[in-house]
SEGU-288530 format. One record per atom (N, C-alpha, C, CB): residue in one letter; z, y, x. Coordinates in pm, whole numbers, plus 50000, padded with zeros to 5 digits. Glycine has a CB too. Layout:
N
AZYX ...
# end
This chain:
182
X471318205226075 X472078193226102 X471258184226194 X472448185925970 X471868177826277 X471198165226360 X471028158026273 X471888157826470 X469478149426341 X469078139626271 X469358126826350 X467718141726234 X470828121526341 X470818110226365 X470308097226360 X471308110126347 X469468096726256 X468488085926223 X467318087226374 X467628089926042 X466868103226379 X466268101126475 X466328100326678 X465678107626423 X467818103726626 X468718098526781 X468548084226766 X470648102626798 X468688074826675 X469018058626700 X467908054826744 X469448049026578 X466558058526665 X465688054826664 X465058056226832 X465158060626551 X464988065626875 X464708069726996 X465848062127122 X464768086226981 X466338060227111 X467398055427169 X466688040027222 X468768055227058 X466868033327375 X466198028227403 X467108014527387 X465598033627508 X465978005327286 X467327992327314 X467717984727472 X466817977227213 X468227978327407 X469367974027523 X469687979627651 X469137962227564 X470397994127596 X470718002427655 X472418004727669 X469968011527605 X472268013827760 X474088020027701 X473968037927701 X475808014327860 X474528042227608 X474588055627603 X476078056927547 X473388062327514 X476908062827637 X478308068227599 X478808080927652 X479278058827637 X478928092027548 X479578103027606 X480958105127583 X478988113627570 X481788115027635 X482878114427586 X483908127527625 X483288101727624 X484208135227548 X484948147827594 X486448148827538 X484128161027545 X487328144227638 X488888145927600 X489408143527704 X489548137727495 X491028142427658 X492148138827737 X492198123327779 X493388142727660 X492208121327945 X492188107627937 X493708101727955 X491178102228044 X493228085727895 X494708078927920 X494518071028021 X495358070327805 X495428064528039 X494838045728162 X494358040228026 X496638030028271 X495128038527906 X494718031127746 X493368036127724 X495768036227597 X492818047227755 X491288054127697 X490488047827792 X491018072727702 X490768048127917 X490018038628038 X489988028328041 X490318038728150 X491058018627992 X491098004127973 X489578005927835 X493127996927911 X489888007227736 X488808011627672 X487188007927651 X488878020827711 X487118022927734 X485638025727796 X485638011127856 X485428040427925 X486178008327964 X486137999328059 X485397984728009 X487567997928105 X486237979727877 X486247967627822 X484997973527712 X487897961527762 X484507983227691 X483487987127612 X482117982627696 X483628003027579 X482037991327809 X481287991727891 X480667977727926 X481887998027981 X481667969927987 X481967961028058 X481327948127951 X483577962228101 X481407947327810 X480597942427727 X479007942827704 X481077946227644 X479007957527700 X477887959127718 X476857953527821 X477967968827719 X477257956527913 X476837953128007 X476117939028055 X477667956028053 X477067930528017 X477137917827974 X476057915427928 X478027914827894 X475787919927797 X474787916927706 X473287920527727 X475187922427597 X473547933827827 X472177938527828 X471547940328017 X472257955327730 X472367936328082 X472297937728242 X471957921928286 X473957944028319 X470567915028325 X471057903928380 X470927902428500 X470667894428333 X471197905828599 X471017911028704 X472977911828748 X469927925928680 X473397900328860 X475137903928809 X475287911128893 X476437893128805 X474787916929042 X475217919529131 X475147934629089 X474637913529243 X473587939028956 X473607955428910 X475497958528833 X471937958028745 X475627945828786 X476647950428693 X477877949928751 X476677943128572 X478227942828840 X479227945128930 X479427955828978 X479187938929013 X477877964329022 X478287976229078 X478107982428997 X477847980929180 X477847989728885 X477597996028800 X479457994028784 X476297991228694 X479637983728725 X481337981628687 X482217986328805 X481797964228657 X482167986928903 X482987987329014 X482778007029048 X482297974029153 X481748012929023 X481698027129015 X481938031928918 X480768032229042 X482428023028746 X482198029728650 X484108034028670 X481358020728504 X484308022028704 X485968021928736 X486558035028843 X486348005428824 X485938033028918 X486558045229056 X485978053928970 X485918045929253 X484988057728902 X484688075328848 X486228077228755 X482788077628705 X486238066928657 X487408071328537 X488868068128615 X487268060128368 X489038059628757 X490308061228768 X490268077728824 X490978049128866 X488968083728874 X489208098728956 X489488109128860 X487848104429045 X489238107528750 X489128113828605 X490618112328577 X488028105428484 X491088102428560 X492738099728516 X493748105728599 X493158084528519 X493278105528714 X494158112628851 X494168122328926 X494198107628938 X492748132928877 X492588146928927 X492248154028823 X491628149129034 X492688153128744 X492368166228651 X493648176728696 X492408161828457 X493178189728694 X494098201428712 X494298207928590 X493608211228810 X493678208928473 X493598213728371 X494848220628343 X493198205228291 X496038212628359 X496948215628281 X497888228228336 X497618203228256 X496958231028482 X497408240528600 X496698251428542 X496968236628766 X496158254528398 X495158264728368 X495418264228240 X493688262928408 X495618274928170 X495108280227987 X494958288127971 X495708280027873 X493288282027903 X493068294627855 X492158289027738 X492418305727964 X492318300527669 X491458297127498 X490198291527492 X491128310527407 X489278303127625 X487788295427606 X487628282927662 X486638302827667 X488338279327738 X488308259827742 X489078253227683 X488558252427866 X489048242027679 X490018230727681 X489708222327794 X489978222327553 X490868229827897 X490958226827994 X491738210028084 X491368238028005 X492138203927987 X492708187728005 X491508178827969 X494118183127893 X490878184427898 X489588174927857 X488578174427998 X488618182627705 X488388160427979 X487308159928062 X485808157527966 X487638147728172 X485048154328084 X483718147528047 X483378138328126 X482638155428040 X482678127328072 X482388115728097 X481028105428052 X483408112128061 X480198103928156 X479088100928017 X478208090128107 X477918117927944 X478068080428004 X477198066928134 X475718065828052 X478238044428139 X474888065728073 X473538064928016 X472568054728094 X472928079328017 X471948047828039 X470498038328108 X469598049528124 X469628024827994 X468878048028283 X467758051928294 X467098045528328 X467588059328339 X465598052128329 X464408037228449 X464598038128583 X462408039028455 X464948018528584 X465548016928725 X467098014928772 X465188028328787 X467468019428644 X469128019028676 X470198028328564 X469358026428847 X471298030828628 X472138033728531 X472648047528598 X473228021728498 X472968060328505 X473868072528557 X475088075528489 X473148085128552 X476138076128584 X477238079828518 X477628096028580 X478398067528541 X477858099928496 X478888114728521 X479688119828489 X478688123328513 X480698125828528 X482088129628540 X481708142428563 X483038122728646 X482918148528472 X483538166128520 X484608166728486 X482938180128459 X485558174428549 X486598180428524 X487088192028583 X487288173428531 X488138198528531 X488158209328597 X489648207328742 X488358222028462 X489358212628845 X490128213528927 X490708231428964 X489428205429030 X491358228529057 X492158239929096 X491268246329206 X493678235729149 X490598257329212 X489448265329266 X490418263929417 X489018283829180 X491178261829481 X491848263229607 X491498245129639 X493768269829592 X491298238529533 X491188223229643 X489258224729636 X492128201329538 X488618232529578 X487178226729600 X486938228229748 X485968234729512 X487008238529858 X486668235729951 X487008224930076 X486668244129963 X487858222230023 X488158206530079 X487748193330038 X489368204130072 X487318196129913 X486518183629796 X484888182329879 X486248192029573 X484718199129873 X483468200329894 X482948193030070 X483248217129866 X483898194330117 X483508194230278 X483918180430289 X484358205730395 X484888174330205 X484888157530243 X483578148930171 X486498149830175 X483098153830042 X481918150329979 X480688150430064 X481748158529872 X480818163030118 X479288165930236 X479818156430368 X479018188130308 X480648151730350 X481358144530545 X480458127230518 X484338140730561 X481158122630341 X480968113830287 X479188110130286 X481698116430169 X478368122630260 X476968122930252 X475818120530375 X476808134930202 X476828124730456 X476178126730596 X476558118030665 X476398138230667 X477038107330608 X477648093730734 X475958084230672 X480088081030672 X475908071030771 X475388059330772 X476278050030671 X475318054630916 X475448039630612 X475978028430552 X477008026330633 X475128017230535 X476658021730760 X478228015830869 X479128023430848 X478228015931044 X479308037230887 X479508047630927 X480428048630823 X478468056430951 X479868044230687 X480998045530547 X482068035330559 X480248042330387 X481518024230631 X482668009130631 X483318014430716 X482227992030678 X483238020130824 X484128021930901 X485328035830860 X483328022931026 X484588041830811 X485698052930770 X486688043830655 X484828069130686 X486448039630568 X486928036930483 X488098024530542 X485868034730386 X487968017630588 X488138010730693 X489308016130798 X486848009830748 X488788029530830 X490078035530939 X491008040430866 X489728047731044 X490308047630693 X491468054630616 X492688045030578 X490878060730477 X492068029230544 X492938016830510 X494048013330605 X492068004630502 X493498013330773 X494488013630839 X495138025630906 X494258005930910 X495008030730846 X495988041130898 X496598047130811 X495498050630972 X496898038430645 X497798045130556 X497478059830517 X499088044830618 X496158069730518 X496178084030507 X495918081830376 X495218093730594 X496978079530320 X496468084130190 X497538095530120 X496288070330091 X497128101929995 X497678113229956 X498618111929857 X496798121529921 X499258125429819 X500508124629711 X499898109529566 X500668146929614 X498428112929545 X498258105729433 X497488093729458 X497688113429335 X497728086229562 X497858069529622 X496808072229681 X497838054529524 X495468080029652 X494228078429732 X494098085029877 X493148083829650 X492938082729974 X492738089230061 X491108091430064 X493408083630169 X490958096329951 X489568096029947 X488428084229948 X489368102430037 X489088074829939 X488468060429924 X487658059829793 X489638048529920 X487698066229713 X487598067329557 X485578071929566 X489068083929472 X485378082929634 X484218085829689 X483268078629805 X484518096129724 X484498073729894 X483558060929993 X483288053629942 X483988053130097 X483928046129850 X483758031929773 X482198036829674 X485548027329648 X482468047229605 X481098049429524 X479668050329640 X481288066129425 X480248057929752 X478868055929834 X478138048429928 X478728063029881 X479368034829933 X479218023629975 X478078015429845 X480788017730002 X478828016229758 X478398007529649 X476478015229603 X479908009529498 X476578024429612 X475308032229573 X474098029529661 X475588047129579 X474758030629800 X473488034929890 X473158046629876 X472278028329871 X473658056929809 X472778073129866 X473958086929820 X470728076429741 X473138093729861 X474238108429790 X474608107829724 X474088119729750 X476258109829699 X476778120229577 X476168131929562 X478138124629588 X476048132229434 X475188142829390 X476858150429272 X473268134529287 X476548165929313 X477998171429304 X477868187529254 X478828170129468 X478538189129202 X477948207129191 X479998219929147 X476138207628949 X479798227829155 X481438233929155 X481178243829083 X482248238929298 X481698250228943 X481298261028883 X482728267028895 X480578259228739 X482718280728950 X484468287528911 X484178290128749 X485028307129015 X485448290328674 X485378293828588 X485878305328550 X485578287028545 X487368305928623 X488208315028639 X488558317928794 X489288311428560 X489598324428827 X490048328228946 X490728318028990 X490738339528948 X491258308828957 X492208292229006 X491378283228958 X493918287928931 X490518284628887 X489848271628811 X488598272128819 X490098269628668 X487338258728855 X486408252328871 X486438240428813 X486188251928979 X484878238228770 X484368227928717 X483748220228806 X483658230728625 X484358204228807 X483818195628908 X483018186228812 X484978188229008 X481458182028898 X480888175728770 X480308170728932 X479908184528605 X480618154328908 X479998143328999 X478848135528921 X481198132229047 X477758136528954 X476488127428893 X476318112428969 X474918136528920 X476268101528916 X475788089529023 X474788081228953 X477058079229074 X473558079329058 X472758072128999 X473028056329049 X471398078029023 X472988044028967 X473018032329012 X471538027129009 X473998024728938 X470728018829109 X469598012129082 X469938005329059 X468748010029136 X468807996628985 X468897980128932 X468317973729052 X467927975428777 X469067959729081 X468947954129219 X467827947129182 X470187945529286 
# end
């Protein structure tokens, strides 16, 4: 059995540690959100860390609410609607990460706008994001990829990203982001 006594104990105060593996709602995100968003409060004094910390914690779980493919897949050894989700304090700053599973036919397009996203300049991000705004490109599910500029605006550095097939239509998308403390 885990020794939870010695998870608390170890556990660094005024911290945040939240994991979380299921089906999301907008109600499960409102949630986290107003969970988080407390926390934060209490233990961040620094507003400009928590703004951005809050402002990426939001675009990860609205990308979570609006790309899962799961339900495009069953099979026994997953539970494939569930995501994962998990925000933790480190030294220096805060990491949040996301996975879910997508449809193995959109990763190479995920993958090559993520690496497009990595390889621009700070400017380079305002302005894309910027041209996507005026020019309406956005997709069946309201975004145009803004969801990823906005995190690498707000960050300053790589998405850090990885694609596991699981099956023959299905992959695991698991986005890592580190936030520094300003």
């Amino acid at each position: 059995m885990l020794n939870f006594l010695d998870i608390h104990k170890h556990m660094v105060p005024n911290s945040i540690s939240m994991i979380f593996k299921g089906s999301v709602t907008f109600e499960l995100i409102d949630s986290i959100v107003m969970a988080i968003n407390d926390r934060l409060d209490r233990i961040e004094g620094n507003i400009n860390t928590r703004k951005k910390v809050f402002g990426v914690l939001i675009e990860c779980l609205q990308n979570l609410g609006n790309h899962v493919d799961g339900e495009n897949f069953q099979d026994n050894e997953y539970d494939s609607n569930a995501v994962l989700f998990m925000i933790d304090s480190i030294d220096g700053g805060y990491r949040i990460l996301t996975a879910n599973f997508i449809s193995t036919e959109k990763v190479e397009s995920l993958k090559e706008w993520i690496e497009e996203i990595n390889s621009l300049s700070k400017e380079d991000l305002r302005k894309k994001y910027n041209e996507i705004l005026q020019n309406n490109s956005f997709n069946t599910k309201g975004g145009g990829g803004l969801g990823f500029l906005d995190i690498a605006m707000k960050v300053g550095q790589k998405l850090d990203y990885s694609f596991q097939q699981v099956k023959e239509n299905i992959s695991f998308f698991t986005l890592q982001i580190t936030i520094n403390k300003a």
